[in-house]
N, C-alpha and C positions, 0 to 999 in steps of 0.2 A: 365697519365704517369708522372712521376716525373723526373724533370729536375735533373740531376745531372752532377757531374764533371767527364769525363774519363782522366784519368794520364796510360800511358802504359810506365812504365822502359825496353826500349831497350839498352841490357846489349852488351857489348862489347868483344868477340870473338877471340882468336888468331888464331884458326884453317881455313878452307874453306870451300867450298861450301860440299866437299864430307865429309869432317869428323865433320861438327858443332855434337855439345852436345844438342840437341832440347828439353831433359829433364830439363837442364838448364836456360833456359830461361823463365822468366814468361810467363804465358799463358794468354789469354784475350778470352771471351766467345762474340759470337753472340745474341743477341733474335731478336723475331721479333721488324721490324721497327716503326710500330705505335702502338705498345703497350708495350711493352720493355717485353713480357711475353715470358718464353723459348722456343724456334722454336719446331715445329714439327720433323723435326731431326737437330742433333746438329753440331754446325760449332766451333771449336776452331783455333786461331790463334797464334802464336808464330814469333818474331821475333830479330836480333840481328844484329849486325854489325863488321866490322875493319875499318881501314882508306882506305879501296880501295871499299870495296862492302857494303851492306846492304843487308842483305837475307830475307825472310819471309816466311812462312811457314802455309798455311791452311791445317785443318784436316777436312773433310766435309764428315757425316753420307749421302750417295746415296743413297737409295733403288728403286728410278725410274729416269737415268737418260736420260735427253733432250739434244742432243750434235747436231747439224745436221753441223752447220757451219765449214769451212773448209780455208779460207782466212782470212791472218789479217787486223785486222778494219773493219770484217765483225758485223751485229751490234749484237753480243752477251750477250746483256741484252734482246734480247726478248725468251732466253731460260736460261738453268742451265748455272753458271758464277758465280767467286767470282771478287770480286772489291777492290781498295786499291786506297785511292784519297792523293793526298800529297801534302799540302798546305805550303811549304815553309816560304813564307813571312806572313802568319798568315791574310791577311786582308781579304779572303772572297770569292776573286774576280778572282783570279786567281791559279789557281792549275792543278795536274797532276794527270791524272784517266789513270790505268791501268787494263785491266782486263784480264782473263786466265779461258778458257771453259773447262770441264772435258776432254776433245781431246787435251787442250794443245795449242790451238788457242789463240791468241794474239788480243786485241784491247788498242791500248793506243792513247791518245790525250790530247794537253792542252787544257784548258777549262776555257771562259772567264763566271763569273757570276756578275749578276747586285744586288747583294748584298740582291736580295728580292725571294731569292730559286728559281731562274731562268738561266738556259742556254741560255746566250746570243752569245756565239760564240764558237763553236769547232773545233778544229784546230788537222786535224785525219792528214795532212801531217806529225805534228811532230810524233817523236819515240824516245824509251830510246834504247839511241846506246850502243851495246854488251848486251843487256838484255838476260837469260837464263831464259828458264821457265823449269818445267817437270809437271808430271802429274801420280802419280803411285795409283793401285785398287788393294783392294787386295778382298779377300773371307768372309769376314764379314761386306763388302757392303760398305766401306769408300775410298774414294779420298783422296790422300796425294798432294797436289800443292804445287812445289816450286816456290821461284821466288828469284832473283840474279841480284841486279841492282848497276852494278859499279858507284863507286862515281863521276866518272864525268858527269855524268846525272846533279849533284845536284849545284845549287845556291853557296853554301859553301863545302870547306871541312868536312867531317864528323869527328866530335870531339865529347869529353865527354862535356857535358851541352848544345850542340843543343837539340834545341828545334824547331817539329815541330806542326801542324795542320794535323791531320790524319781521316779518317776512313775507317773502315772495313766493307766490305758487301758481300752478298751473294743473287742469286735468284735459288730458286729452287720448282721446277715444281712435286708434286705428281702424283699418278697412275690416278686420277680423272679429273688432266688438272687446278686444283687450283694452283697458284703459289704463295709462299712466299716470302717476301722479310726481310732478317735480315739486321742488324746493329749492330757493336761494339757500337757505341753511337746511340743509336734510335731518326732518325728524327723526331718522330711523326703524320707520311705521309708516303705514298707510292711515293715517292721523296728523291731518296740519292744527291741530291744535293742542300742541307740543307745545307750551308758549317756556317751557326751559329751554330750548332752542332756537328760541329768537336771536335774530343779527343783531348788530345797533348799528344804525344810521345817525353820524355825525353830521350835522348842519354846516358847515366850512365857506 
């Protein structure tokens, strides 16, 4: 796999949750995680912001999906789930992992790492206050996941030239019970908590 740089231009928004322009916004592709080669089916991501919220937007090809879970911070990586990790201060060590099951089920937690692709501490008490998720399917087998996280969740006000540590993930389970796992920026592992491999998401 070839290391390279992810830069994602997260464009800035005057409208809301219900009216964004999501053709608008750059797209960013998933592959899979330890080889960066195009997933089995396809995950695109899209996301934008204002000075109150940050939205984001998965499109995820389903044709088998795994949902069983039903309570939040139930552990929804061991079935289909997309992922969005958000490394504020940039050092590695400390970030915020959210994720949203095809049911629309919520797990979020801060996440302490020891620098050497290691979970050393998770903290599922925390949560992003006022979070909106949804979760729409339609007839040609795709998952639409929103997600709507007010700026007061965040370290900083949200402005033009923030700069974070992001990435993007996905696991999803075929008819055969083989599971994938994607990455906007491929860990090179079956391990999304690679945080030396985070993208940076420019605020623009």
């Amino acid at each position: 796999m070839v290391k390279e740089d992810y830069v994602y231009h997260c464009k800035q928004v005057q409208s809301g949750w219900s009216s964004i322009d999501w053709d608008s916004c750059d797209v960013l592709e998933l592959s899979d995680t330890v080889t960066g080669l195009p997933p089995k089916e396809s995950t695109e991501v899209r996301a934008c912001w204002n000075k109150d919220y940050l939205y984001v937007r998965f499109l995820s090809k389903d044709s088998n999906i795994v949902s069983d879970f039903t309570e939040r911070d139930d552990p929804l990586y061991e079935q289909d789930v997309v992922e969005f990790f958000i490394d504020e201060e940039g050092k590695g060590t400390r970030y915020l992992e959210l994720e949203v099951s095809p049911n629309n089920v919520v797990f979020d937690a801060l996440i302490e790492n020891d620098d050497l692709d290691a979970v050393k501490g998770l903290n599922k008490a925390w949560c992003f206050q006022d979070l909106l998720t949804s979760v729409d399917s339609n007839r040609e087998g795709y998952l639409t996941t929103y997600i709507s996280i007010p700026a007061s969740n965040f370290i900083h006000p949200l402005h033009e030239g923030l700069s974070w540590k992001v990435n993007f993930y996905r696991i999803d389970e075929d008819l055969e019970g083989t599971r994938e796992y994607q990455a906007w920026s491929p860990t090179g592992k079956v391990n999304f908590h690679v945080s030396s491999r985070f993208g940076t998401m420019v605020f623009v």
